[in-house]
C-alpha positions as CSV (number, residue, x, y, z in Angstrom):
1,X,48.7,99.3,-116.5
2,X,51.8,97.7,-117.7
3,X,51.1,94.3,-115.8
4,X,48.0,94.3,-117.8
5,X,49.2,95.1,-121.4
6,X,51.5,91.8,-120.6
7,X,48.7,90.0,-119.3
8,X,46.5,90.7,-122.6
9,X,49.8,89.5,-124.7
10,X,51.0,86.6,-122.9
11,X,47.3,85.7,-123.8
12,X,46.9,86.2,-126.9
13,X,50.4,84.7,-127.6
14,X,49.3,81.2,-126.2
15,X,46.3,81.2,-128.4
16,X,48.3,82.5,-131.4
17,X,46.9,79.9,-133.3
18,X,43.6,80.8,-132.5
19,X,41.2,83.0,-134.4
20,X,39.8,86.2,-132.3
21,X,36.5,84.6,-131.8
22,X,38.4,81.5,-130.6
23,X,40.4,84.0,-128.4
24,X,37.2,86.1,-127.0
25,X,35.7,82.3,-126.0
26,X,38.8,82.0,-123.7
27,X,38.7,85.4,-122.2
28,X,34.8,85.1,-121.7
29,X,35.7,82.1,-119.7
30,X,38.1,83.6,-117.6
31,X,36.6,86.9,-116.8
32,X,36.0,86.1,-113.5
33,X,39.1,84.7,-112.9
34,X,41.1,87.8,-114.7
35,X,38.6,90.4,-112.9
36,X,40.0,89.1,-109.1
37,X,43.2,90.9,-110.4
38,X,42.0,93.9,-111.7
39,X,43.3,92.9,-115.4
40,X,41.0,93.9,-118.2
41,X,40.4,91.5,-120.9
42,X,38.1,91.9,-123.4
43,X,36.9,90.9,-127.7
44,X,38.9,94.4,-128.6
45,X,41.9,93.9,-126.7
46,X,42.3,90.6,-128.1
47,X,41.8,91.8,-131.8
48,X,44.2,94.8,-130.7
49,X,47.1,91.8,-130.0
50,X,45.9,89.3,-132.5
């Protein structure tokens, strides 16, 4: 769980300039990408960090 908390923050931190809806784009897009790794990133997780 902790490799995911910093996954979700690293995130959100290189989109810090971004609004959530800009931020839930970007995770949409890589949900396949972040599911091979058993992460979880989703529109409440990225309001959560935003």
């Amino acid at each position: 769980k902790e490799t995911d908390i910093s996954f979700k923050h690293s995130l959100v931190q290189l989109h810090n300039g971004k609004t959530c809806v800009e931020v839930d784009k970007y995770l949409d897009h890589i949900g396949v990408w972040d599911k091979k790794f058993g992460l979880l990133a989703t529109h409440d997780h990225a309001m959560l960090f935003t």
